[in-house]
C-alpha positions in Angstrom: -14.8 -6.6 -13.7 -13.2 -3.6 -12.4 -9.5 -3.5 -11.1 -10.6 -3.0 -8.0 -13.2 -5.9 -7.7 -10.1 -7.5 -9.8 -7.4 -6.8 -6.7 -10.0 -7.8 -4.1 -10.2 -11.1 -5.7 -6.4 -11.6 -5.7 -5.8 -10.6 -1.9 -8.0 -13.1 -1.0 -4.7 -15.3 -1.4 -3.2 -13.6 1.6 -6.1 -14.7 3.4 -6.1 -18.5 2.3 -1.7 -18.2 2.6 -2.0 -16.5 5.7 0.0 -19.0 8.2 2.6 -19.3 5.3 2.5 -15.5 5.3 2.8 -14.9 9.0 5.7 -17.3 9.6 7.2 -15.1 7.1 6.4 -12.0 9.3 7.4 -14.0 12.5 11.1 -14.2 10.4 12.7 -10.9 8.9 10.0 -10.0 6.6 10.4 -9.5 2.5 12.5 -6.8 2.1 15.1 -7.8 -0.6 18.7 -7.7 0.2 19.4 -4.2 -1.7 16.5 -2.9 -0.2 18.2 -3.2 3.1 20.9 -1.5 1.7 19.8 1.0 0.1 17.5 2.1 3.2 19.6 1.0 5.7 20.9 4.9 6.7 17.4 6.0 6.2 15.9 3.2 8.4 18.9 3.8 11.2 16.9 7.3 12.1 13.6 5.1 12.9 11.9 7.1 10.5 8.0 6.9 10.4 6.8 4.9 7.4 3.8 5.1 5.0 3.6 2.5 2.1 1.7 3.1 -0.5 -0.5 0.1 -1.5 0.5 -2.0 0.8 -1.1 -5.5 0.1 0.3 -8.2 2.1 2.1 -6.3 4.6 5.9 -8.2 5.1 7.5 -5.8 3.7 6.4 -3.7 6.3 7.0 -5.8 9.2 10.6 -6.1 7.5 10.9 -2.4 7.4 9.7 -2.0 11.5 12.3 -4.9 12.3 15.0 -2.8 10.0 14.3 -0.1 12.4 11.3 1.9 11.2 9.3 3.4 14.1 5.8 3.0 12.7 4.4 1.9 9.3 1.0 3.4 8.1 0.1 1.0 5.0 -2.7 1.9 2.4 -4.1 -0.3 -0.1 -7.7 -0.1 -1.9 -8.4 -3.6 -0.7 -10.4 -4.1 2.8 -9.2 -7.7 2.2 -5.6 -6.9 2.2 -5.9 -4.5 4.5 -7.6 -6.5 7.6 -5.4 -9.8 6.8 -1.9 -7.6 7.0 -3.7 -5.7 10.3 -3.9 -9.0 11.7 -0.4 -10.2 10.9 0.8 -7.2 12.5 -1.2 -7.7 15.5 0.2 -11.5 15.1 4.0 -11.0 15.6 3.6 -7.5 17.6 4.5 -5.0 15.2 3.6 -1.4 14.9 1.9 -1.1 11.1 -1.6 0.2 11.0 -3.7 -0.1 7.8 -6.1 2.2 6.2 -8.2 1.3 2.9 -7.8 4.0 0.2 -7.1 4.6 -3.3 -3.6 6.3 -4.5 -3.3 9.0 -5.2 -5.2 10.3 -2.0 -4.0 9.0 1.0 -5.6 9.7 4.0 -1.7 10.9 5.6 -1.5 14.8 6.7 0.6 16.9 4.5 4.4 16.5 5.3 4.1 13.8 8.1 6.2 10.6 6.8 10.0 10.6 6.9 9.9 7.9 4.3 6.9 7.0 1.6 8.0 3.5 0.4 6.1 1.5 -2.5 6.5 -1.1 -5.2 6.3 -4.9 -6.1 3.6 -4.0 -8.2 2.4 -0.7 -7.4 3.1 1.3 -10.1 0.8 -0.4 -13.2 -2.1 0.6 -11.1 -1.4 4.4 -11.1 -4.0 6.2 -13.7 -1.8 9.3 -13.5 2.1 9.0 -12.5 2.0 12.8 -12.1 -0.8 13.0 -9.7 1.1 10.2 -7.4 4.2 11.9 -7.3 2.5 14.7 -6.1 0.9 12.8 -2.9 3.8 11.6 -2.3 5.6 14.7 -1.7 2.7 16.2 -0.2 2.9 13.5 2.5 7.1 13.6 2.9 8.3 16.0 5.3 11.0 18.2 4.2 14.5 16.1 4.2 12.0 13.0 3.8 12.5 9.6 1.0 10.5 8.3 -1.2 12.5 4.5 -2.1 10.4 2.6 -5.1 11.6 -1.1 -5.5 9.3 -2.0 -9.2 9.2 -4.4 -11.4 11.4 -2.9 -14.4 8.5 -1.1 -17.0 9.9 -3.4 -19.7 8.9 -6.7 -17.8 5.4 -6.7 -19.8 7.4 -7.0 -23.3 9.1 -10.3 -21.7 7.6 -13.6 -22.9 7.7 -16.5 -20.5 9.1 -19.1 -22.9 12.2 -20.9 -21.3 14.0 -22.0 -24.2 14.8 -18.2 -25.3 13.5 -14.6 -23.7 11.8 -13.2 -26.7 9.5 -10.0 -27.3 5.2 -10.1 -27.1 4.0 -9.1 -30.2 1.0 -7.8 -28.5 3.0 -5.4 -26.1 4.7 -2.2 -26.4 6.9 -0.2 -24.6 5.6 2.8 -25.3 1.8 1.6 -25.1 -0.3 3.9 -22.3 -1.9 0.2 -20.8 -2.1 -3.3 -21.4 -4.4 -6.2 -19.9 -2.6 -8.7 -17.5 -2.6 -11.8 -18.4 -1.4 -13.5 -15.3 -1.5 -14.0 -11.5 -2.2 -11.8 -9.7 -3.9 -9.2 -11.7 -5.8 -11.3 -14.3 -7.9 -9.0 -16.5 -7.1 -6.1 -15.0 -5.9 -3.2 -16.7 -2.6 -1.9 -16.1 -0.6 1.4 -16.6 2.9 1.2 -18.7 4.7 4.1 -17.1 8.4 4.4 -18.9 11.4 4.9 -16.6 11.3 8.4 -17.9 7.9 8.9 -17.2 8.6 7.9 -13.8 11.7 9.7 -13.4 10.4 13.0 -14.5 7.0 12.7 -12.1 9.1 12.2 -9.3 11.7 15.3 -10.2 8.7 17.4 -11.0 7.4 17.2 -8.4 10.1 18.4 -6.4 12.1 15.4 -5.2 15.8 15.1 -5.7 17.0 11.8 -7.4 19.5 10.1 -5.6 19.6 6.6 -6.7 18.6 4.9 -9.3 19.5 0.6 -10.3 18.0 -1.5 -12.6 18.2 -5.6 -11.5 18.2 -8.7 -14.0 16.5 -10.3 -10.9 12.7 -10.0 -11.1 11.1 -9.1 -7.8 8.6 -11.8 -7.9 8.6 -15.2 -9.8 5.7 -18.5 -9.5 5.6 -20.6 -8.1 4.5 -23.0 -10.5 8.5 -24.1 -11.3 8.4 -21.5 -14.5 12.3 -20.8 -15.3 11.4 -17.8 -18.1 15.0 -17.2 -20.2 13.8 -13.1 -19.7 15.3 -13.7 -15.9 19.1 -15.1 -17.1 20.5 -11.9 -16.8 20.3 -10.4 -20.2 17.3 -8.1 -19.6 15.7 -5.3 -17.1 13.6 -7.5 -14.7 13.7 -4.3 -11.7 14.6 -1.5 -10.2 15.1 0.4 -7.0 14.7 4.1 -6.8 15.5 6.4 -3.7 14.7 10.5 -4.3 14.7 13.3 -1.4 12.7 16.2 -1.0 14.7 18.9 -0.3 14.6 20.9 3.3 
């Protein structure tokens, strides 16, 4: 099974979740608390908004209630897509969704004030250089790009609770690897390096401005699992925020 036919199959959850997800929407959203911070000057200009691979949508209706004008989400899933269109429609916010692969987005050159992306975005990226490229095609000159990711050494992290230990099938260095859990189960997944992600984004023109790695993880199950890798001894996340220059 492709990824795709792989990340179809896993936003059907926000379809069978989707009155647990829209009273989520009908609250604040799922922006993270340094996420707000981070983008709170950024957000106070009611910037217009495309986010890259999108899936369920809250964090956009968080970044429209933080102040965003308009969010244009894209994700390569029609099933994400029409469930977070219909959220927005839900709790009357302005977030439009398109279905399209990144790179390539369907946004004219130079047209968002901020390209935002993350929470599992990255690993799906064939070619990091190629995405930093669309996404400074897309910003408009004095634009952000902010990237809140699950750290690229989360896939070395074991699970166990009783001590965070190292896979022996993982490496840090490795070009991909094959998920093993929810959501992406079987799918193939990119292992970009901080550096690797850093240098795409300066390459391709953008100016670094902030850069924080989090013990937190983004995103944890909800099964009760208490892995030992989220104590607050290792790199679970990380926000980024880069400019392109006027």
């Amino acid at each position: 099974m492709g990824n795709r036919a792989i990340w179809e199959q896993a936003s059907a959850k926000h379809v069978r979740e989707y009155d647990e997800l829209l009273e989520a929407a009908r609250g604040d959203g799922l922006l993270e608390e340094r996420e707000h911070e981070l983008l709170a000057p950024v957000l106070a200009a009611g910037p217009f908004v495309v986010h890259l691979q999108s899936g369920h949508g809250l964090d956009d209706v968080g970044l429209v209630k933080a102040g965003a004008r308009r969010v244009v989400g894209v994700d390569y899933s029609s099933t994400a897509a029409g469930a977070a269109q219909r959220r927005a429609r839900d709790v009357d916010v302005d977030c439009r969704y398109v279905v399209a692969e990144v790179p390539g987005v369907p946004v004219k050159d130079a047209a968002a004030d901020l390209v935002y992306t993350g929470k599992g975005a990255l690993i799906w990226m064939r070619d990091i250089d190629a995405w930093a490229r669309d996404v400074a095609r897309v910003l408009r000159p004095g634009g952000h790009l902010f990237v809140y990711e699950g750290h690229p050494a989360v896939p070395l992290w074991t699970w166990d609770e009783d001590e965070a230990r190292i896979r022996p099938d993982r490496s840090y260095f490795a070009k991909t690897h094959v998920n093993d859990t929810f959501p992406g189960n079987g799918a193939q997944e990119w292992q970009w390096t901080l550096g690797q992600i850093v240098t795409a984004i300066t390459t391709a023109g953008l100016h670094l401005q902030v850069l924080e790695e989090y013990a937190e993880p983004f995103w944890r199950p909800q099964d009760g699992t208490n892995a030992a890798a989220w104590s607050g001894r290792l790199p679970n996340s990380y926000a980024l925020l880069a400019r392109k220059p006027l």
